[in-house]
C-alpha positions as CSV (number, residue, x, y, z in Angstrom):
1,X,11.7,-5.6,17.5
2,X,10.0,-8.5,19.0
3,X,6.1,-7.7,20.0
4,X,4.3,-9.9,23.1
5,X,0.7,-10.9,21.7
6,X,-2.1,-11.3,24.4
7,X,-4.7,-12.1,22.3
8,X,-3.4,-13.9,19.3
9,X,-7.3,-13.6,17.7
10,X,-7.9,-9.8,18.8
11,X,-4.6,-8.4,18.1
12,X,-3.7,-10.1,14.5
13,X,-6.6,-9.8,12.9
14,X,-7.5,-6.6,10.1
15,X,-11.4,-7.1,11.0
16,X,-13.8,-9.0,13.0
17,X,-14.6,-12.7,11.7
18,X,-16.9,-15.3,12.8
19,X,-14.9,-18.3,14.5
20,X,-13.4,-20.7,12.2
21,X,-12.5,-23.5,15.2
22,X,-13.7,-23.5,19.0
23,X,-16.1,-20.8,20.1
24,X,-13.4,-17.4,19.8
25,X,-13.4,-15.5,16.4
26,X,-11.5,-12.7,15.4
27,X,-11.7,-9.0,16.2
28,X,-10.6,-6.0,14.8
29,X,-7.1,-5.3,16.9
30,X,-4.1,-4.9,13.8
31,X,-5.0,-1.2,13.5
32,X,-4.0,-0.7,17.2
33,X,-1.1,-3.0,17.4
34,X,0.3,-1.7,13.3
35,X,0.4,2.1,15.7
36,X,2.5,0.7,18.2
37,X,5.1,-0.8,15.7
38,X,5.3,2.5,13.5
39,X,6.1,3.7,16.8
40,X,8.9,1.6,17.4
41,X,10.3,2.0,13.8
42,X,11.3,5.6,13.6
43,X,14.9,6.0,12.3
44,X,14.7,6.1,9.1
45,X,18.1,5.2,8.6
46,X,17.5,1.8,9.8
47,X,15.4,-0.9,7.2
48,X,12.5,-2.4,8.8
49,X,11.1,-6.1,8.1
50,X,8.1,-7.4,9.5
51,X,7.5,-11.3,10.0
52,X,5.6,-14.2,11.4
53,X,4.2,-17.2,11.4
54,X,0.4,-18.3,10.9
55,X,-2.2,-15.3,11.9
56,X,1.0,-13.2,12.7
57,X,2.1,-13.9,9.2
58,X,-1.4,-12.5,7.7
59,X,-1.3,-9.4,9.9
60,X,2.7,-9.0,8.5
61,X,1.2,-8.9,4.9
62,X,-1.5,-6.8,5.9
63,X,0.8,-4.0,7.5
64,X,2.6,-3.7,4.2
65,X,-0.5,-2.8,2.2
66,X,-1.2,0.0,5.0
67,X,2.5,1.7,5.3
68,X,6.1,1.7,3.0
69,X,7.9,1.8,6.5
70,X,8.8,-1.8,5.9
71,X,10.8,-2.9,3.0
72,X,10.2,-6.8,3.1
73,X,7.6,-9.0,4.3
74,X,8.2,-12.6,5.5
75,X,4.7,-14.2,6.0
76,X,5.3,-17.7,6.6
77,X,2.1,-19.8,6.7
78,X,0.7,-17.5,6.7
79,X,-3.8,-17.6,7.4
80,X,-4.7,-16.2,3.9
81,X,-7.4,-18.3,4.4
82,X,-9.0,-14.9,6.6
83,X,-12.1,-14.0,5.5
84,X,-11.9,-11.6,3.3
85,X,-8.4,-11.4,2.9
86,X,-8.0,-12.3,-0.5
87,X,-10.5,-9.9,-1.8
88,X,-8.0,-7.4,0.0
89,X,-5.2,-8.2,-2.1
90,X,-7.3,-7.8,-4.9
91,X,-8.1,-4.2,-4.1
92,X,-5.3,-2.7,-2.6
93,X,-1.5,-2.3,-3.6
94,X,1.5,-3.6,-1.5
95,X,3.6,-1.2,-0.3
96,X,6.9,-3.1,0.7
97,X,9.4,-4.1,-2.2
98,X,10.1,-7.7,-1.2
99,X,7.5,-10.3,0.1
100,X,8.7,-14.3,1.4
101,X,5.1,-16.6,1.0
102,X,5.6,-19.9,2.3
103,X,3.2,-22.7,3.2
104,X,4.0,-26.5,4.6
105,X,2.9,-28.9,1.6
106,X,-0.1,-30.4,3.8
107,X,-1.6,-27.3,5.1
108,X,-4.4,-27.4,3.0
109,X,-4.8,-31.3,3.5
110,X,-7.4,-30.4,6.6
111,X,-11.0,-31.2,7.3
112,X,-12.1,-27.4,8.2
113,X,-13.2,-26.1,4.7
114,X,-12.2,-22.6,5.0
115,X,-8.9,-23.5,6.0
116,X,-8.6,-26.2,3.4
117,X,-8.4,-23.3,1.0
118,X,-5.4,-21.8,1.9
119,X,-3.2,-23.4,-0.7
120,X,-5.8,-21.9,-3.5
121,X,-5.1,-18.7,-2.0
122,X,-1.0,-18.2,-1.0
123,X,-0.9,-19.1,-4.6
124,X,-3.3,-16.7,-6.0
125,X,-1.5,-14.6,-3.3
126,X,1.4,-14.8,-4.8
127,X,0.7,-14.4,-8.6
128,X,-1.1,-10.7,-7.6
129,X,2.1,-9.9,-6.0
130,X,3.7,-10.6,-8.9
131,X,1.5,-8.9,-11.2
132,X,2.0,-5.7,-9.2
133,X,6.4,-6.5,-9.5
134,X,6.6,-6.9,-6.1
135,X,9.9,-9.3,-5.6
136,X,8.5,-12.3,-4.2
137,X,9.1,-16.3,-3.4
138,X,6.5,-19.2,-3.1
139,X,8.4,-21.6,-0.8
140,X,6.7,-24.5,-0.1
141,X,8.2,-26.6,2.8
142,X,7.7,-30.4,4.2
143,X,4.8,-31.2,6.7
144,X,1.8,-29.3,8.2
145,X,1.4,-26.3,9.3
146,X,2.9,-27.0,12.8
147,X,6.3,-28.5,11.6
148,X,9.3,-25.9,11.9
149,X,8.1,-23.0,12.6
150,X,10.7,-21.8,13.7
151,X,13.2,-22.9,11.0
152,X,10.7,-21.8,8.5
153,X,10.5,-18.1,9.8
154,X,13.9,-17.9,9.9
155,X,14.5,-18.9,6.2
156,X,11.3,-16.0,5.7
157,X,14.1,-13.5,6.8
158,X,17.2,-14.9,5.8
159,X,15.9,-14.7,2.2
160,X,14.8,-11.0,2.8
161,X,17.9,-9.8,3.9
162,X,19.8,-12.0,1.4
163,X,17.7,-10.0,-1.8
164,X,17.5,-6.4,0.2
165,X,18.3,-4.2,-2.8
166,X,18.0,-6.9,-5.5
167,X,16.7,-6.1,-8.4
């Protein structure tokens, strides 16, 4: 299942946030938009990932602490940086088995300081993931947060399906 975005800010994001660059900051839409996929995923027989890339990748993290419909996660860069987020993790439990973390090696080479933390936090991501035995993988890739995103968000799923079941 492939989902349209029309407001990338609105629609992604778990609560409101001040703006971090330009004027638009981030509302409260990943309730609404989490509804309409749990919509969409209702054989059970079927196994359900859920992906992306950058604020799509932290609202695909943040789904899987709200439902156990899907059984991997592949957040690739994804904006940990989110205010608030890591206190999140902190607090709740993740609910799918298998979670892909991935981050370009200069993504947290940046002059906005909020962003510059993102490196700090996919990594103390990660180790919470770890303490709670989800199956997990740090991957850090080549370049900035712009470079492959494509090619990185495949490998996000390719290494989900490749461990489905692994113990």
């Amino acid at each position: 299942i492939a989902v349209k975005v029309d407001n990338w800010n609105q629609d992604l994001s778990p609560w409101e946030a001040s703006a971090v660059f330009g004027r638009e900051g981030f509302g409260d839409g990943a309730g609404e938009l989490l509804q309409f996929l749990l919509g969409q995923c209702v054989d059970r027989r079927k196994t359900y990932y859920i992906g992306g890339y950058s604020l799509a990748g932290l609202f695909s993290l943040w789904t899987a602490y709200q439902t156990d419909i899907f059984a991997g996660v592949a957040a690739v860069s994804p904006s940990v940086w989110f205010p608030g987020f890591m206190q999140y993790m902190k607090e709740y439990d993740m609910r799918a088995k298998s979670v892909y973390l991935s981050l370009g090696n200069r993504e947290e080479r940046t002059r906005n300081p909020l962003m510059a933390t993102v490196g700090d936090c996919i990594r103390e991501g990660y180790n919470l993931l770890k303490m709670q035995k989800i199956r997990t993988i740090l991957e850090w890739n080549p370049g900035n947060h712009f470079k492959d995103a494509g090619i990185r968000t495949a490998k996000g799923f390719a290494w989900l399906i490749r461990n489905q079941g692994a113990e």
